[in-house]
N, C-alpha and C positions, 0 to 999 in steps of 0.2 A: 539194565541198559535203557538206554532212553527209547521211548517207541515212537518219539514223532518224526515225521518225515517230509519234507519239506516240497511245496506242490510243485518247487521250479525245478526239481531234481526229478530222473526216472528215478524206479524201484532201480536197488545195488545190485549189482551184475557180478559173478565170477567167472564169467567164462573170459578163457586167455586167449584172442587173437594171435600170439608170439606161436612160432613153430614149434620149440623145444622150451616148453614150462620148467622152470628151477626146482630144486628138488627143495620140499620143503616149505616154497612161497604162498604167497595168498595175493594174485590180482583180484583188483574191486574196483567197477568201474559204474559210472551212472551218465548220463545224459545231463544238462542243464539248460535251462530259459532263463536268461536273464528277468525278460516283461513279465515273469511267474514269480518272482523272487517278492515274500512281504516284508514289512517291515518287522515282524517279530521271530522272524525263522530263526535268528542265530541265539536269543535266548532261550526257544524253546526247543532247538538240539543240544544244549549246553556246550555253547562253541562260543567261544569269545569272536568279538566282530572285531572286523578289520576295514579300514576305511577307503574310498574309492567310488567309483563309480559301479552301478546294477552289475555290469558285466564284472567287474571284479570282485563284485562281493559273490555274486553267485559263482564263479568258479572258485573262488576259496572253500566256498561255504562245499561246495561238491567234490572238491579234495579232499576237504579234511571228514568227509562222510567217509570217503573211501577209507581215506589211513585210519579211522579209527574201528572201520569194521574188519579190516585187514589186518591190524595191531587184536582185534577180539581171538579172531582164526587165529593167528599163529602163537598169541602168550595169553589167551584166556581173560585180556584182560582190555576193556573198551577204552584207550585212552586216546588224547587229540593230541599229537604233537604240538609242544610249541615254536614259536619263531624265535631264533635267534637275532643276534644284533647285528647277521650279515642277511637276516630274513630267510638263512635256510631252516626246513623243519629240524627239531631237537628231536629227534626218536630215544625212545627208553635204551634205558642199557639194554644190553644182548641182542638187538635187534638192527637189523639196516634196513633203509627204507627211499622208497622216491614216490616221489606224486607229480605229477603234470598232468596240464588239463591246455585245448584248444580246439576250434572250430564249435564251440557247444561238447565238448566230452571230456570228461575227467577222470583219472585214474589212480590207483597207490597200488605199488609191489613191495609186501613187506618180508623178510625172511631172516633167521636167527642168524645170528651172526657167527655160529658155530660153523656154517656150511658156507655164506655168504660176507667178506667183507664192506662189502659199499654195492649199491647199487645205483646204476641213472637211468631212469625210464624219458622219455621224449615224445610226446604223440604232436606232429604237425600237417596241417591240408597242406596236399602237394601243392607247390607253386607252379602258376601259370607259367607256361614255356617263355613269354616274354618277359616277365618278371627274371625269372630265375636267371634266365641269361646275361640282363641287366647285372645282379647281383654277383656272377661268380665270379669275381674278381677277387671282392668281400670276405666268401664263402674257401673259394679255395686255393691252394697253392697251386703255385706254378707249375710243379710236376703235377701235380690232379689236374691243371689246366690242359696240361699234354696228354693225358692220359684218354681225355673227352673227344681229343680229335676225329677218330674215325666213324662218332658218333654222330645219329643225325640231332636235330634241336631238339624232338621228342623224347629220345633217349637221355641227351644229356640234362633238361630239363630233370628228366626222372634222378639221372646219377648227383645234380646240385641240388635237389630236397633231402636226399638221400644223408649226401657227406657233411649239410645242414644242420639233421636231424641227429646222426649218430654223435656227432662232435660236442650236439647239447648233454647228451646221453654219455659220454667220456667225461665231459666237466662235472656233469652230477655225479658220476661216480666218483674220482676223483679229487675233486674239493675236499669232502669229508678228510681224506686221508691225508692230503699235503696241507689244508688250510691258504691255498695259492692259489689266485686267479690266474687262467691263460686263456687265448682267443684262437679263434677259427686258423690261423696262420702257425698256431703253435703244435698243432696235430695234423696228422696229413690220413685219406682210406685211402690204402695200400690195395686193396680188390673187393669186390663183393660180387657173391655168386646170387641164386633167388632169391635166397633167405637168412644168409651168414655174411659178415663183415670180419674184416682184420685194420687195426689202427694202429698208428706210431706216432710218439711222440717227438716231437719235434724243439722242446725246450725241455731243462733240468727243473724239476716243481720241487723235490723231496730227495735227500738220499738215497729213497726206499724208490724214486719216480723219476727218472733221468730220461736224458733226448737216449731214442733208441727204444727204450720200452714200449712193447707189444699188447694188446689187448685184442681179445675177440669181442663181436657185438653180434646181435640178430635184430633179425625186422619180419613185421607184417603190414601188407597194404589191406585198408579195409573200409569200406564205405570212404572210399577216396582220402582216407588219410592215410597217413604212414610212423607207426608207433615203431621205436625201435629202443634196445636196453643194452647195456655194459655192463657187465657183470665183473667184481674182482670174488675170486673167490675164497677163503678161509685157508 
């Protein structure tokens, strides 16, 4: 396996911020600096580079550190996803996988796909209460727009990074299986207690994925982010 490691990257993390870890997964998380990123990092992790700007090369470049020491743990076997022609990661057969990366932190949850169909992981900084409020219009439906009412701004603020976050985390899971694109208007969060989430769909993606289908999700807040994942399972 390769041993360089790259100075814009912290050392690879396993520890899971989520309440209820998957049975069977491997989260791998690192930190990034964009202004620490060299010019030879990605040749000498063997990672093919991708073009952009500092910040996007370095959080590519600290994803795909993740998935592929994520991809070591659970199939023995160190390999870097490729990108597809829709730019999602290609994971090996038998395996399902998600990466995202924001605010400086980057992440891969990978797990066999014996136990795990699709997975969407999410990590976003919460949005500023004025922001957010600006945006839920964007963000959410109308019944979620009602749902906010007896909330004060701080609260809802939190519930619109929230329904945000999960809904990216439903389209990552998701995608994989229908091959469909849908937006913030075509799923609705039906409740969320501290740490659990329940979602519905709101448009037909797949035979197997119709308006009406149910999904559970979880989240963790943590150093002011909010990471959350949708699990389908096996």
């Amino acid at each position: 396996m390769n041993a360089y490691h790259p100075a814009c990257c912290s050392p690879l993390d396993d520890h899971d911020p989520l309440p209820r870890p998957l049975a069977g997964a491997q989260l791998i998380s690192t930190r990034f600096d964009p202004t620490q990123l060299a010019a030879d990092d990605f040749p000498r992790c063997a990672i093919a580079p991708v073009r952009g700007v500092a910040k996007r090369q370095a959080e590519y470049l600290a994803g795909r550190l993740c998935a592929r020491e994520a991809l070591r743990r659970v199939t023995g076997n160190a390999q870097v996803p490729a990108v597809g022609d829709d730019r999602a990661p290609q994971w090996p057969l038998g395996v399902a996988g998600s990466i995202t990366h924001g605010d400086n932190w980057a992440a891969a949850l990978v797990a066999p796909r014996n136990r795990w169909r699709a997975l969407g992981l999410d990590v976003e900084r919460l949005l500023p209460t004025e922001r957010a409020l600006r945006l839920q219009g964007e963000i959410l439906t109308e019944a979620e727009l009602q749902r906010l009412q007896p909330l004060d701004d701080a609260a809802r603020a939190l519930r619109i990074s929230l329904t945000f976050s999960l809904k990216e985390s439903l389209f990552k899971a998701l995608y994989p299986l229908t091959l469909t694109r849908f937006y913030f208007h075509d799923a609705e969060l039906l409740e969320a207690d501290h740490d659990s989430a329940r979602l519905r769909l709101l448009t037909d993606l797949h035979p197997d994925w119709r308006t009406g289908a149910e999904l559970e999700g979880q989240f963790a807040l943590f150093d002011d982010r909010l990471l959350s994942l949708v699990a389908v399972a096996a």
